[in-house]
N, C-alpha and C positions, 0 to 999 in steps of 0.2 A: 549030204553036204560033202564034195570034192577036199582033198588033201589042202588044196592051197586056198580055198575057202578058208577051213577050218584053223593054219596054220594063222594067217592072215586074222582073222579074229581072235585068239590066243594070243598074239604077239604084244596085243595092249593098244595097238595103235588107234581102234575108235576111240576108248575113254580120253588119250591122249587130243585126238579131234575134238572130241565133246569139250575138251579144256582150252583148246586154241593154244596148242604147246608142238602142234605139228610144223617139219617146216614147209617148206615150199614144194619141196621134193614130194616129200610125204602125201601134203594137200595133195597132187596131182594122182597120184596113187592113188590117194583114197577117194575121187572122184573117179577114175577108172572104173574102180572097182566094185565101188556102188552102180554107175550104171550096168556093169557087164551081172551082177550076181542080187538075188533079191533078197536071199538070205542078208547079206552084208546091211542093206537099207531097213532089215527087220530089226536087224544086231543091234545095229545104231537108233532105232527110236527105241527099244529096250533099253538100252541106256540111258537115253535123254528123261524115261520114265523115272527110273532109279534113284537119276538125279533129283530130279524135283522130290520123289518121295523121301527121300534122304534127308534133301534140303526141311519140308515139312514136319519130320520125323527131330528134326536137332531145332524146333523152335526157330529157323533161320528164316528172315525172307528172300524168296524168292528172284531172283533179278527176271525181271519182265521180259528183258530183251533175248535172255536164253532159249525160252522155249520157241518164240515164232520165228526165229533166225536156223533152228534146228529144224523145223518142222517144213521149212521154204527148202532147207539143202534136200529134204529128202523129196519133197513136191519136185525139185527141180529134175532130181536124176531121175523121177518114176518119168517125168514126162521128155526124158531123152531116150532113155531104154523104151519107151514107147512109140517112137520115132519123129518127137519132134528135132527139126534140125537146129545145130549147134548157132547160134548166135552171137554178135560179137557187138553190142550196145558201144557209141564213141563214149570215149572217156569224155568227163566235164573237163570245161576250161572256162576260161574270162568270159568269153563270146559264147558260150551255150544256150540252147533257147530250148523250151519246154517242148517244142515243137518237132525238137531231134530226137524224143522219144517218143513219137505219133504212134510207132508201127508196134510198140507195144504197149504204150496207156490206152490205144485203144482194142485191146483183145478182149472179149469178153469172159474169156478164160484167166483173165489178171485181174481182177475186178477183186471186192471186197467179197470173204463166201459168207458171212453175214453179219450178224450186228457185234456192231468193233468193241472188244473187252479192253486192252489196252494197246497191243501193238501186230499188227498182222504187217506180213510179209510175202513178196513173189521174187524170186532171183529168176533176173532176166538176162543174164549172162557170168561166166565163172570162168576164170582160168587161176593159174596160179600165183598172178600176177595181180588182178583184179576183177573185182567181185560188182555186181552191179543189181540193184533190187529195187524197184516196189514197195513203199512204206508207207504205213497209215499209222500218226501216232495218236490217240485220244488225248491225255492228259500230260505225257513228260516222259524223261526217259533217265534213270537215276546219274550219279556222277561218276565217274570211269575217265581211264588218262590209257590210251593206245600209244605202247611202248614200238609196235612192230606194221604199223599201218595207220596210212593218211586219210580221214575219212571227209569226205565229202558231200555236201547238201546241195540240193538243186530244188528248191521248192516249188511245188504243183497248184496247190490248192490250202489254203489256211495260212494262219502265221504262228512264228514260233521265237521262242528267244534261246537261243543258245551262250549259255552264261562259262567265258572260258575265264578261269583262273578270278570272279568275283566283276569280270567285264561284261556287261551285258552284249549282245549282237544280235537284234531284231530284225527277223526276216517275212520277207513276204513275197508272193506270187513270183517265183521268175528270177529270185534273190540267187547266190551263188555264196557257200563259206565253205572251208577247209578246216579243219581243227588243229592246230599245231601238234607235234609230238609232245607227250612228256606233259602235257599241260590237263590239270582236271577241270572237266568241263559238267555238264551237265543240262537238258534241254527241255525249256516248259512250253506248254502250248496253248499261245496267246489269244485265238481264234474259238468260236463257238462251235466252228465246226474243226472235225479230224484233220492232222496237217498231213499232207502227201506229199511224199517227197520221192526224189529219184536220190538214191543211196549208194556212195560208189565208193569202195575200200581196196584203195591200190598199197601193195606191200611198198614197205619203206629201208 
């Protein structure tokens, strides 16, 4: 392990990542440098391990959404450092159609890798600005209020209710929501089958 490897993991900055306390600056750093270094991407599922066991270890439960959202950052840099090329998914808006993500809902490499626990994830484009994923929910997704980023649903496949602030918002095939800041929300999944969605978290 290189000098600035080593300093770079000493400094704190992954557990910080693992926390979502990094800022923008940072994030971009630390996608750098995950794709340039593997050690870095080993460091960082090391940690995300810790966490869970931690979390298990204090009788806590688990938030669902940490592991598969951690486990898609690290999928995504192996498969840049591997040479897939950098992609730039459009942002959603009013006029979005499910259709704008053809070139990657249909890679066979995005697909589910098998039978869905409760939340699996692929990030199909990252910058520091906005995040853009692949999401299969089974059952719900607990309640959380995003102080530092504007999340957005573009739904594929199923429906879902996203309950913001005790409002319900029923969505379905092709629907388009935004979550407000500041507001808690939380999202059940109204559908027999897993909701898909295209998942897009621009900083606020």
């Amino acid at each position: 392990m290189n000098g600035e490897v080593s300093r770079f993991i000493d400094s704190g900055i992954l557990e910080m990542y693992v926390l979502g306390d990094t800022s923008p600056e940072q994030n971009e750093q630390m996608e750098r440098m995950l794709k340039e270094h593997v050690e870095i991407r080993e460091e960082l599922y090391s940690i995300e391990v810790a966490l869970e066991k931690y979390a298990i270890n204090q009788a806590a439960p688990v938030d669902p959404t940490i592991k598969p959202f951690l486990m898609a950052t690290v999928d995504y840099m192996q498969r840049i450092s591997n040479g897939e090329p950098v992609s730039f998914p459009p942002q959603i808006a009013a006029d979005s159609l499910i259709s704008d993500y053809n070139d990657w809902l249909n890679r066979a490499d995005l697909q589910l890798t098998g039978p869905l626990d409760e939340i699996e994830a692929h990030i199909i484009g990252s910058t520091p600005e906005l995040t853009t994923a692949i999401v299969w929910i089974r059952n719900g997704a607990p309640a959380e209020i995003h102080k530092k980023e504007l999340e957005t649903f573009l739904i594929v496949e199923g429906t879902c209710n996203i309950v913001v602030e005790g409002k319900d918002n029923h969505l379905g095939r092709g629907d388009i929501f935004t979550i407000p800041l500041y507001r808690s929300h939380y999202v059940q999944i109204t559908s027999a089958i897993p909701c898909k969605i295209i998942l897009q978290r621009l900083a606020a």
